[in-house]
Backbone as JSON, one array per atom type, in Angstrom:
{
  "sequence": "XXXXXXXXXXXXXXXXXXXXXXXXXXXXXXXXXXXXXXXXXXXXXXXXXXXXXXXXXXXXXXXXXXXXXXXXXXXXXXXXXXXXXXXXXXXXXXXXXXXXXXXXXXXXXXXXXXXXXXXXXXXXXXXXXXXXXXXXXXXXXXXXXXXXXXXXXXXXXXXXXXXXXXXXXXXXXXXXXXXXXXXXXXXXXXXXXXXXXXXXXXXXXXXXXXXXXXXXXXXXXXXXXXXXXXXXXXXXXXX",
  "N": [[0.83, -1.21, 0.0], [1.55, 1.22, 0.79], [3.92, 1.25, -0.22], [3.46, 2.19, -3.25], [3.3, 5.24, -2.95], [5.18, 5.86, -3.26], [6.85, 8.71, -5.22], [6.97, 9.01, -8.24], [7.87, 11.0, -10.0], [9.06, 12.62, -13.08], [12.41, 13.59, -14.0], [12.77, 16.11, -14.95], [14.26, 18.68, -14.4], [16.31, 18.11, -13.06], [18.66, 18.33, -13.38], [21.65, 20.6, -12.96], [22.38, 24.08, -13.9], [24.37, 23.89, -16.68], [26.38, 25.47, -19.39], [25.71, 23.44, -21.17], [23.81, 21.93, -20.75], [21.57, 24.13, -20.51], [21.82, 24.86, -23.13], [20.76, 22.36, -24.14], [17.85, 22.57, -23.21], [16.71, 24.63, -24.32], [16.94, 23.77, -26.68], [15.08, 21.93, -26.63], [12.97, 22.75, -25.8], [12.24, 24.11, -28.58], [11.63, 21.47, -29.53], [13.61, 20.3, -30.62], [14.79, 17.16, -30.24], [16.7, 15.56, -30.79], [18.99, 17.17, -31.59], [19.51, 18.45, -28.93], [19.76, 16.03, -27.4], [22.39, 15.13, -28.88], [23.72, 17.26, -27.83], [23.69, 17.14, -24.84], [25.1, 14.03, -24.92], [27.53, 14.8, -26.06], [28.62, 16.46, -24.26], [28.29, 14.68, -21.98], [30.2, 13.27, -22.34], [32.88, 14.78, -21.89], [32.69, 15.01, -19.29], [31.15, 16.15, -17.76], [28.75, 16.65, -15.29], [26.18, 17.68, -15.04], [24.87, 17.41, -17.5], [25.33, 14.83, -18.15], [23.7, 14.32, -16.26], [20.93, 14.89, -17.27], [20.65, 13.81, -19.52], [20.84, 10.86, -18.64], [17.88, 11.16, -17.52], [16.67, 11.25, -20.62], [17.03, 9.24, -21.19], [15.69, 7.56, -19.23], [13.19, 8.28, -19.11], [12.48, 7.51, -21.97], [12.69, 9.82, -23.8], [13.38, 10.87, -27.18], [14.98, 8.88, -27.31], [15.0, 5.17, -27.1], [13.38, 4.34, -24.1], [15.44, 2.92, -21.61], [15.92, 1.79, -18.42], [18.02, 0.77, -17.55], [20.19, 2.07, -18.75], [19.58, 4.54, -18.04], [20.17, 4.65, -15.11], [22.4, 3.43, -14.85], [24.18, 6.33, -16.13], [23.11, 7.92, -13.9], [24.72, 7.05, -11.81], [27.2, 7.68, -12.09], [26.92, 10.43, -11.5], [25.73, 10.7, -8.68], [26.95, 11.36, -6.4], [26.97, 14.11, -5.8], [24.63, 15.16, -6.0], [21.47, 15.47, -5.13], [18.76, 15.22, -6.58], [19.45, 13.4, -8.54], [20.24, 11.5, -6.92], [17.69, 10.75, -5.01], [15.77, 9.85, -7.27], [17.65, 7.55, -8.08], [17.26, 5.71, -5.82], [14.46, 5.46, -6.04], [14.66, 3.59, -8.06], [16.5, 1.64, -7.14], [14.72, 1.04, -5.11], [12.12, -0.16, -6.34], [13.5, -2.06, -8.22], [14.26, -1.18, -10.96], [15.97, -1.65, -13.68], [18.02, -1.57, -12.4], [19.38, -4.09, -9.85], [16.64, -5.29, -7.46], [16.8, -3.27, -4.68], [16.42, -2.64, -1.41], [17.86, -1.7, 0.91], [19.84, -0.09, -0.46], [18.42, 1.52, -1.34], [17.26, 2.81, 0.69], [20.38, 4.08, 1.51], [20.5, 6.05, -0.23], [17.97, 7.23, -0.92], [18.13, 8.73, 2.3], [20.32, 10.35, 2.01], [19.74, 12.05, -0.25], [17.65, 13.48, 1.38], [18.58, 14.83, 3.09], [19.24, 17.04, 1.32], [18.43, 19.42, 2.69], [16.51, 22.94, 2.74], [17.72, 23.79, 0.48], [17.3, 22.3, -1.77], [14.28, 22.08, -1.71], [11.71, 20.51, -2.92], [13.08, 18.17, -3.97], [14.42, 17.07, -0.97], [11.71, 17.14, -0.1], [10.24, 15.16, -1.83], [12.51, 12.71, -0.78], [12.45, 12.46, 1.19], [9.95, 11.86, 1.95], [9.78, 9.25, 0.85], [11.6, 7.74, 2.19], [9.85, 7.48, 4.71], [8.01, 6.28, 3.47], [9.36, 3.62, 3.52], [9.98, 2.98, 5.58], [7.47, 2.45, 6.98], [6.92, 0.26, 5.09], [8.54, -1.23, 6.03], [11.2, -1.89, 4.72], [13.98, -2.1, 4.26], [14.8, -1.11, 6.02], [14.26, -1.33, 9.26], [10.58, -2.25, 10.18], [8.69, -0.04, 11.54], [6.08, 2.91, 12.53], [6.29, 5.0, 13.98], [8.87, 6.26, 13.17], [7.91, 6.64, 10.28], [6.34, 8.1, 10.33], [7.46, 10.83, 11.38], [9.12, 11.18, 9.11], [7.34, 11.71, 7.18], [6.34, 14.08, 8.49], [8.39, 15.49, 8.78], [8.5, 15.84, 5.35], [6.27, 17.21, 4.8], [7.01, 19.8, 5.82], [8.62, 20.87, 4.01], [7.03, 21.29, 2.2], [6.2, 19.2, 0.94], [3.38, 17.52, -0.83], [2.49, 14.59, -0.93], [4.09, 14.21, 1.57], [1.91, 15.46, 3.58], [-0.13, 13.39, 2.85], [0.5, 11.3, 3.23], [0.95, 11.26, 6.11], [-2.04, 11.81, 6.64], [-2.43, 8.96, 5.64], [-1.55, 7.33, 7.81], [-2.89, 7.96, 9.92], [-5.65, 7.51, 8.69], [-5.18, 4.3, 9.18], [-4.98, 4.16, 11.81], [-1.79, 3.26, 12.05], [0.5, 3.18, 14.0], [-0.84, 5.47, 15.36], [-3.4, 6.6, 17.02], [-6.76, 5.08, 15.41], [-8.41, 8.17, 13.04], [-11.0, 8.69, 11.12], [-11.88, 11.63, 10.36], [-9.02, 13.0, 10.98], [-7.64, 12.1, 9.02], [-9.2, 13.14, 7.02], [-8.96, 15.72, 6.85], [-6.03, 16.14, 6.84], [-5.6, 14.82, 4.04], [-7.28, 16.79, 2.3], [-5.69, 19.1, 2.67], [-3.43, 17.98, 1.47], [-4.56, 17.81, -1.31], [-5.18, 20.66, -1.72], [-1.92, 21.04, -2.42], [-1.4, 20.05, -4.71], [-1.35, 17.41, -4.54], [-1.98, 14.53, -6.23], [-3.31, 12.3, -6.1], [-4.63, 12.76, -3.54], [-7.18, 13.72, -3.64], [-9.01, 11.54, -3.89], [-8.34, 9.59, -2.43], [-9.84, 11.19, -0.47], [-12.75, 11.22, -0.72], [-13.19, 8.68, -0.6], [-13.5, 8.91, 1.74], [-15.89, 9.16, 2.52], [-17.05, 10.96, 4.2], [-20.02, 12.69, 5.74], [-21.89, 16.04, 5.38], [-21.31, 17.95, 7.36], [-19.05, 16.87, 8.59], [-17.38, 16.77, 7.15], [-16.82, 19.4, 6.48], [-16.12, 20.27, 9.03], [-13.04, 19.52, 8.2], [-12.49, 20.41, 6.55], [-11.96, 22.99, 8.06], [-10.32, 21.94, 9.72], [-7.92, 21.21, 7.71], [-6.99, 23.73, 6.88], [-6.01, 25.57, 8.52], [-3.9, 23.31, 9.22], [-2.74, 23.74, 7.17], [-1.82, 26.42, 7.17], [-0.64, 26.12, 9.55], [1.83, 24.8, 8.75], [3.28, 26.71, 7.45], [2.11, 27.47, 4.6], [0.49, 28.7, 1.66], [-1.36, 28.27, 0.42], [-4.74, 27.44, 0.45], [-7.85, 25.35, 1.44], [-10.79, 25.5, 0.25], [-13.43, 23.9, -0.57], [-14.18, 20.38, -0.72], [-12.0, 18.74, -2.06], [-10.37, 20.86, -3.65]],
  "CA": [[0.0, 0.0, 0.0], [2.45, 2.6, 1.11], [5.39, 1.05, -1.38], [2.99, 3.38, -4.11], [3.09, 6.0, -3.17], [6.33, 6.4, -4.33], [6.74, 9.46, -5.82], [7.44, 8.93, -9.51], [7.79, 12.25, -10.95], [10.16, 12.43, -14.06], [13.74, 14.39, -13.6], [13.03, 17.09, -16.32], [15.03, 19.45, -13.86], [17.67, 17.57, -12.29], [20.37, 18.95, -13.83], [21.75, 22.45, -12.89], [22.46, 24.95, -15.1], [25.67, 24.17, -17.71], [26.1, 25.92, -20.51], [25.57, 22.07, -22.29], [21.93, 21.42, -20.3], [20.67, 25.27, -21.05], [21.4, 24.59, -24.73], [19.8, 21.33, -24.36], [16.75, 22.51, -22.82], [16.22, 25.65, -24.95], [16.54, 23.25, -28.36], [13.66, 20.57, -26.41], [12.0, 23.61, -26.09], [11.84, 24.21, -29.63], [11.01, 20.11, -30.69], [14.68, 19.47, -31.61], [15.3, 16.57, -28.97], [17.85, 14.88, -31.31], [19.97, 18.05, -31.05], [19.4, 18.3, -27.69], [20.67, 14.43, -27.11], [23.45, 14.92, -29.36], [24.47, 18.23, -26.99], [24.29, 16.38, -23.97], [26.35, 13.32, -24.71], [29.14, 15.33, -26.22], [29.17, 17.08, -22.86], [28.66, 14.26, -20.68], [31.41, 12.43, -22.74], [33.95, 15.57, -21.45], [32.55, 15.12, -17.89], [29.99, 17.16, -17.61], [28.12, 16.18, -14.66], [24.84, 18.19, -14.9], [24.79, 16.97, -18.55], [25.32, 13.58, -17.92], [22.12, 14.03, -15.53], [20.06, 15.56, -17.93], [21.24, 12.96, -20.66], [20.24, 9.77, -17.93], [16.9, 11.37, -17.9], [16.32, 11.14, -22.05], [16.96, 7.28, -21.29], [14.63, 6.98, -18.35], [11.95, 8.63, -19.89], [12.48, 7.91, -23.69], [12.58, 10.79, -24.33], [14.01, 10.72, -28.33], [16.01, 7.26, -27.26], [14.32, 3.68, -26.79], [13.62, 3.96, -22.98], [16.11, 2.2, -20.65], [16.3, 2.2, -17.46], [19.62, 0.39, -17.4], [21.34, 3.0, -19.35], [19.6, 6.09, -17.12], [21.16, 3.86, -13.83], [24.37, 3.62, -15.71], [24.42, 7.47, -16.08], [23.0, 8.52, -12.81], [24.94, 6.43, -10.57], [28.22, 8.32, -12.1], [26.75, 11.49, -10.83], [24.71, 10.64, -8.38], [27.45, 12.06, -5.3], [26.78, 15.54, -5.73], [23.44, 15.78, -7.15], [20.02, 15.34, -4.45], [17.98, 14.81, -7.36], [19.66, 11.98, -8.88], [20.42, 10.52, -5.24], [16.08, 10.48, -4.87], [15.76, 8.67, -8.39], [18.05, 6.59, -8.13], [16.64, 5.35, -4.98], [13.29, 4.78, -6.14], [15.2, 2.52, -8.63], [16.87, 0.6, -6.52], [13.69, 0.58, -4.34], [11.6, -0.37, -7.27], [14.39, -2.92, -9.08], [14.08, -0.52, -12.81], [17.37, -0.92, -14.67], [19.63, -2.36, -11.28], [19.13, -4.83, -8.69], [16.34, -4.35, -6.64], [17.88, -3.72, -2.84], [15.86, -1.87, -0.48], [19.08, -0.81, 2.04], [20.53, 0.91, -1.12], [17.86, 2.63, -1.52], [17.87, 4.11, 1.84], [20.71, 5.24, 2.07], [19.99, 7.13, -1.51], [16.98, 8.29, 0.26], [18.68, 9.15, 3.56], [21.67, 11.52, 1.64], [18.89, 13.0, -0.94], [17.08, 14.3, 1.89], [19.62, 16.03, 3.67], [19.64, 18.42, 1.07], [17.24, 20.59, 3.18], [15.95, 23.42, 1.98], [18.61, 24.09, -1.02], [16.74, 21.4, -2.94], [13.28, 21.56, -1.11], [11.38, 19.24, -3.52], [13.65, 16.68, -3.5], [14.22, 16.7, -0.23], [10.76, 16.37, 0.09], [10.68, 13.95, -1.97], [13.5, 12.0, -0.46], [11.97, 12.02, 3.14], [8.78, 10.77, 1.88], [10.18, 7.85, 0.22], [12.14, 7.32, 3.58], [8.66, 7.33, 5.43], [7.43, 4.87, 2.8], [10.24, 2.18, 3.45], [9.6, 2.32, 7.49], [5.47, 2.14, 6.77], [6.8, -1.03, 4.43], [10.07, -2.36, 6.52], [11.6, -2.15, 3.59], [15.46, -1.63, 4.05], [14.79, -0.96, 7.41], [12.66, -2.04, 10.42], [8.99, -1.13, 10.5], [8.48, 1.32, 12.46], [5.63, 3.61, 12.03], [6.48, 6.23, 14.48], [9.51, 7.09, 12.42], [7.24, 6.71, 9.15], [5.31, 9.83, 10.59], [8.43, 11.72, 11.25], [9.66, 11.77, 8.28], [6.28, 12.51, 6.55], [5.66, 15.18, 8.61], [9.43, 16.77, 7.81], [8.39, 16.23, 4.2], [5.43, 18.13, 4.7], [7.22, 20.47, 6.92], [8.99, 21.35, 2.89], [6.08, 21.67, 1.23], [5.69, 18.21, -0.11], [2.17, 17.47, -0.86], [2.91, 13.63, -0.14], [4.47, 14.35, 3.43], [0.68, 15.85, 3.76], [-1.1, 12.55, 2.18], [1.35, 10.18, 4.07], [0.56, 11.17, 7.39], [-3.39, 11.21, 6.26], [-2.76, 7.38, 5.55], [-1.24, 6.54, 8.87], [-4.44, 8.12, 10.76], [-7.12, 6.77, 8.11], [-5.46, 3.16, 8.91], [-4.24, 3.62, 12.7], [-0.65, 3.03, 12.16], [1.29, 4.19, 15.35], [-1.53, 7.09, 15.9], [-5.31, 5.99, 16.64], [-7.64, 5.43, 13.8], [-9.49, 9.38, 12.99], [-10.77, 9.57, 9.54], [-11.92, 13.1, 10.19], [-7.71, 13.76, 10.94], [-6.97, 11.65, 8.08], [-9.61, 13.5, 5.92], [-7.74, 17.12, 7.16], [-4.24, 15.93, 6.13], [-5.95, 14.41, 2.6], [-7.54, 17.77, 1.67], [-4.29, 19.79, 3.23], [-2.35, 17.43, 0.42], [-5.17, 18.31, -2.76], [-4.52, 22.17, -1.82], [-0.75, 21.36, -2.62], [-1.73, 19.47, -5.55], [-1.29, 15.85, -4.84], [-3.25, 14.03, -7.42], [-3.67, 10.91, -5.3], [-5.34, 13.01, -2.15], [-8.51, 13.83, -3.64], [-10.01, 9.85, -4.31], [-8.7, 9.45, -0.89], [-10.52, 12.1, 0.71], [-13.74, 11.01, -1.6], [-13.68, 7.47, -0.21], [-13.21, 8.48, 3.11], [-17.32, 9.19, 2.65], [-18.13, 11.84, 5.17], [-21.0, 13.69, 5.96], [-21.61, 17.43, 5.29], [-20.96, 18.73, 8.63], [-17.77, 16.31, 8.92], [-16.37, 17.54, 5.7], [-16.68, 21.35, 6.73], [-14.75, 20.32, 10.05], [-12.2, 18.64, 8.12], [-11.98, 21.99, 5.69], [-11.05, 23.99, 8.89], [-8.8, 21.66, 9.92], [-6.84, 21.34, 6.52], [-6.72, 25.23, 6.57], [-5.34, 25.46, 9.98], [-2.48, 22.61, 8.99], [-1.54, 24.54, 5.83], [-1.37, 27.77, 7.97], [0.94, 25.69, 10.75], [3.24, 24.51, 8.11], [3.4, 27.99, 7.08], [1.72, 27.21, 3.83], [-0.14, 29.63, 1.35], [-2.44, 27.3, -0.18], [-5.74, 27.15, 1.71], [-9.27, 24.86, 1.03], [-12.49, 26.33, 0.09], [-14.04, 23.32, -0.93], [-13.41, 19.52, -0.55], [-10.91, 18.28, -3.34], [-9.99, 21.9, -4.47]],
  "C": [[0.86, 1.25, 0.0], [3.52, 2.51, -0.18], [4.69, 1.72, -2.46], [2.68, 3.9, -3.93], [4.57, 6.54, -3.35], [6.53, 7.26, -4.9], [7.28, 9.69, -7.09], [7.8, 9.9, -10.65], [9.42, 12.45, -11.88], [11.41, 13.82, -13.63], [13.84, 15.68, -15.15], [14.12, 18.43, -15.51], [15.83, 19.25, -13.16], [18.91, 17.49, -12.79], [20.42, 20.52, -13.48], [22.16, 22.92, -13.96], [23.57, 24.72, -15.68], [25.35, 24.46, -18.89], [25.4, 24.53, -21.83], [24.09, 21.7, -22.25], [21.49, 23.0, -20.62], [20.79, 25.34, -22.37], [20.52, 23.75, -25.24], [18.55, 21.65, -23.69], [16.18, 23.8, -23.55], [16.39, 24.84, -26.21], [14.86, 22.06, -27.62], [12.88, 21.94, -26.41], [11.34, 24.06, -27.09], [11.9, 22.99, -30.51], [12.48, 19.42, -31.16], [15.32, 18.62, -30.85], [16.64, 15.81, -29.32], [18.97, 15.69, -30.96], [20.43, 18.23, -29.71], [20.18, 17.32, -26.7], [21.51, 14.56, -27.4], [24.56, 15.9, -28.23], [25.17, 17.88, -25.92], [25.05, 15.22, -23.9], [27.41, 13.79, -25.59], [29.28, 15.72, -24.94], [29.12, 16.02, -21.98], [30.24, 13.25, -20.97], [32.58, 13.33, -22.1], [33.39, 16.02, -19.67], [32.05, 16.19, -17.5], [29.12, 16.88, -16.66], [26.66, 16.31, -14.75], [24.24, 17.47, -16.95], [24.83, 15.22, -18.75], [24.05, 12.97, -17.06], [21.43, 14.52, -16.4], [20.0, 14.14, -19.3], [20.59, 11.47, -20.11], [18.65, 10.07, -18.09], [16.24, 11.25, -19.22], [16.01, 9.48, -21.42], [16.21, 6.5, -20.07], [13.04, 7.45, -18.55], [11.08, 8.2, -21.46], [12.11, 8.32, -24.42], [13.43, 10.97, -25.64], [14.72, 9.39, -28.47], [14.81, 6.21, -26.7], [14.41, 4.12, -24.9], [14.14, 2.82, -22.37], [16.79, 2.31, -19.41], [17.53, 1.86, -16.43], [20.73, 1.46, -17.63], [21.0, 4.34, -18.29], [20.39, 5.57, -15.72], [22.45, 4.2, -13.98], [24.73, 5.24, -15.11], [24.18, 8.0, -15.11], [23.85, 8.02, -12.11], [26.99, 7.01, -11.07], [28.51, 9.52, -11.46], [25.93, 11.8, -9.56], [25.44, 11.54, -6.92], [27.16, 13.0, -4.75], [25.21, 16.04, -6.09], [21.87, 14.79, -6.24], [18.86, 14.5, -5.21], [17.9, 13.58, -8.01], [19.57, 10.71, -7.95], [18.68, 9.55, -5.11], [15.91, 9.57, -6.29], [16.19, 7.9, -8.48], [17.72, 5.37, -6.72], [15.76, 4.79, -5.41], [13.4, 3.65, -6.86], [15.53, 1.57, -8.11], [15.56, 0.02, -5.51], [13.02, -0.61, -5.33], [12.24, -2.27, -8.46], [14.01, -2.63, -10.51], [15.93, -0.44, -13.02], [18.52, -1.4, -13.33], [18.39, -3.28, -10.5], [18.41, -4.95, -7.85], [16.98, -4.71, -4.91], [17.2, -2.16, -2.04], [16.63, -0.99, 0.24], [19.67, 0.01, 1.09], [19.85, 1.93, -1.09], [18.03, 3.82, -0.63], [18.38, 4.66, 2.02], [20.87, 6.15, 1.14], [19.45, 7.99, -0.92], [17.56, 9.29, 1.49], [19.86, 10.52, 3.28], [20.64, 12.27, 0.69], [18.25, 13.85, 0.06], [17.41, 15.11, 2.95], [20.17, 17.02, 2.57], [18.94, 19.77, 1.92], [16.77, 21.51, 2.38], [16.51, 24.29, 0.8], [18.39, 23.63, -1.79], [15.63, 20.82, -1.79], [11.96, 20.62, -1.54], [12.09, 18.18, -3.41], [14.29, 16.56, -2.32], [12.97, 16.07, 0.42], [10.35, 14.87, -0.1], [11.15, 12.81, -0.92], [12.89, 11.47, 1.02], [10.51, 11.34, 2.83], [8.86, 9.35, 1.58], [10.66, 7.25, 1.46], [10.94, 6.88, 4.56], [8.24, 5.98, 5.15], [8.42, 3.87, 3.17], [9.49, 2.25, 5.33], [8.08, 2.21, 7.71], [5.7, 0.6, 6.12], [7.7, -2.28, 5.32], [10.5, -2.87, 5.8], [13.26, -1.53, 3.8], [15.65, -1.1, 5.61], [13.85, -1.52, 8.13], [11.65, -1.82, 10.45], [9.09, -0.61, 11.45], [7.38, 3.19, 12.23], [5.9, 5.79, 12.75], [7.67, 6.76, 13.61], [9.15, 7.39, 10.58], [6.78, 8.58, 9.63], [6.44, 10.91, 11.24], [8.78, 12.35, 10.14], [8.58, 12.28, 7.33], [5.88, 13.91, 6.78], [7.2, 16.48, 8.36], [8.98, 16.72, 5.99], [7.13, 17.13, 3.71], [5.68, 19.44, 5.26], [8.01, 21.32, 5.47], [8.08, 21.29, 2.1], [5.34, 20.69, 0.35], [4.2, 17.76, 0.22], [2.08, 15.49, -0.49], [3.83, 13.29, 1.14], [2.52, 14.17, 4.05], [-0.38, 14.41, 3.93], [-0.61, 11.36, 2.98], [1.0, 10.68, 5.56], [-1.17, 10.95, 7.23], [-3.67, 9.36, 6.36], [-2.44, 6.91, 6.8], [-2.72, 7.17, 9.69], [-5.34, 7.35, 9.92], [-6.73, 5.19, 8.67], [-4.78, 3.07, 10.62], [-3.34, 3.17, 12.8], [0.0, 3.62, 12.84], [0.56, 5.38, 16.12], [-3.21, 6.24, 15.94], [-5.74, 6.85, 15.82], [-8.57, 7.1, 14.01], [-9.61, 9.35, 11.18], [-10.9, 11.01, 9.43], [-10.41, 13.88, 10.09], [-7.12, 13.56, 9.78], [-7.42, 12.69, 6.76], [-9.01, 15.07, 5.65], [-6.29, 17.0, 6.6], [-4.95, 15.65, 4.35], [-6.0, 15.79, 1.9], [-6.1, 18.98, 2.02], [-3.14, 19.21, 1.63], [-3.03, 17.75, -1.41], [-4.93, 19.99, -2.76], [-2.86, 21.77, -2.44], [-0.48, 20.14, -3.88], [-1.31, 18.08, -5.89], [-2.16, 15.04, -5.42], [-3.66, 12.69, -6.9], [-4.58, 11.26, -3.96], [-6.89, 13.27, -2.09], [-9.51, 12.76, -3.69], [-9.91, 9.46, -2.82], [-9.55, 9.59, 0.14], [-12.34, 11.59, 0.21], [-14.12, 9.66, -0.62], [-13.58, 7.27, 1.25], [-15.39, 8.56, 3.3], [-18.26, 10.22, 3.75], [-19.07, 12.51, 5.13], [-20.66, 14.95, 5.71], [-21.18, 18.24, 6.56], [-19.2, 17.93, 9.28], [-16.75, 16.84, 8.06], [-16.39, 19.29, 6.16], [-15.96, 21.41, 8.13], [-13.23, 20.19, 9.81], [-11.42, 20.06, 7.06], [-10.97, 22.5, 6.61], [-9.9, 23.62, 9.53], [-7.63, 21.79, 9.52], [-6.13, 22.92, 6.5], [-5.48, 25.44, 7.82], [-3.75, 24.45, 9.82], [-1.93, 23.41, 8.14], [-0.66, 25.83, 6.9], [0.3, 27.31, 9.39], [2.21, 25.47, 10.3], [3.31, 25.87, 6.84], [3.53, 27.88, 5.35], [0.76, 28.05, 3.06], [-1.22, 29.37, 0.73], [-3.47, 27.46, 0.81], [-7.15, 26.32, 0.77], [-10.21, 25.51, 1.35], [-13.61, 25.32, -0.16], [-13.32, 21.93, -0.43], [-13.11, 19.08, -1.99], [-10.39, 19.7, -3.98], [-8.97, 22.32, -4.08]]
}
């Protein structure tokens, strides 16, 4: 259950700025992805790091190249030292077993160094700590343990991630380490569709409440955004 929510979102920005990836992302901009490809592996061939991430991404997406998620592995796991973003992908990989081995403890400690970027790379830290949540909700590379599941959900909500938000929701809707509340669960759900998690609104739908439960669960959500000093607020449920 928890092992999907995984956060699968493609690496179109996990490269920083080199002159080799802002050429290559101003020709995809204008349709020419071949050019684009050809840019980045001349540059990652002269050790180009951010180009060599940008370049792994074509081949985990297939984007202009046959998708392979052997060859984006390959290429991330050259750069993966320095670079948060890659660290979190390549994680979910190894979580996952796409293109390597699958091995849960690698992942972690992927996970575990992606999300000590704090807030210098506050998506993928987010990220990174949610995924961390998800392995100790699964006891996956580590021990179960839900109380440190809801730690790290609530630091990844504590950066803005809209699955920090949706991940603590699931440990209340199912009583994991916290007694069962759907009304708390249905407050974190709608707290996670304000910050546009596309998985929080079916949630919050099937939690089935009443009209006077759902307009508690509003003021709650509002009230969490506002604590995690959040600018988003609900007016409605799922909006």
């Amino acid at each position: 259950m928890f092992r999907s929510f995984l956060i699968l979102v493609w690496l179109a920005a996990v490269a920083a700025a080199s002159p080799a990836t802002d050429e290559a992302r101003r020709l995809m901009a204008q349709n020419q992805d071949q050019a684009a490809f050809e840019r980045l592996d001349a540059a990652s061939r002269r050790n180009d790091d951010d180009a060599t991430a940008l370049l792994g991404w074509f081949y985990d997406t297939g984007r202009y190249v046959p998708q392979s998620y052997e060859r984006a592995a390959e290429l991330y796991r050259r750069v993966s030292r320095n670079n948060p973003s890659v660290q979190w992908r390549l994680g979910v990989m190894y979580d996952l077993g796409q293109g390597v081995r699958e091995d849960p403890e690698e992942a972690v400690r992927l996970f575990r160094a992606a999300a000590g970027a704090g807030n210098d790379a506050a998506n993928t830290s987010g990220n990174a700590n949610a995924s961390l949540a998800v392995m100790y909700a699964n006891g996956r590379g580590v021990r179960a343990d839900f109380g440190q599941a809801m730690r790290y959900y609530r630091r990844a909500a504590d950066l803005g991630s809209g699955a920090g938000f949706l991940g603590v929701g699931m440990l209340y809707q199912y009583g994991m380490g916290v007694g069962r509340s759907a009304p708390e669960a249905a407050a974190w759900y709608l707290a996670a569709t304000a910050l546009r998690d596309g998985r929080a609104r079916q949630l919050f739908t099937e939690l089935g409440l009443d009209a006077a439960a759902t307009r508690t669960a509003v003021t709650r959500a509002n009230q969490l955004l506002q604590s995690y000093r959040r600018r988003e607020r609900v007016t409605n449920p799922g909006s």
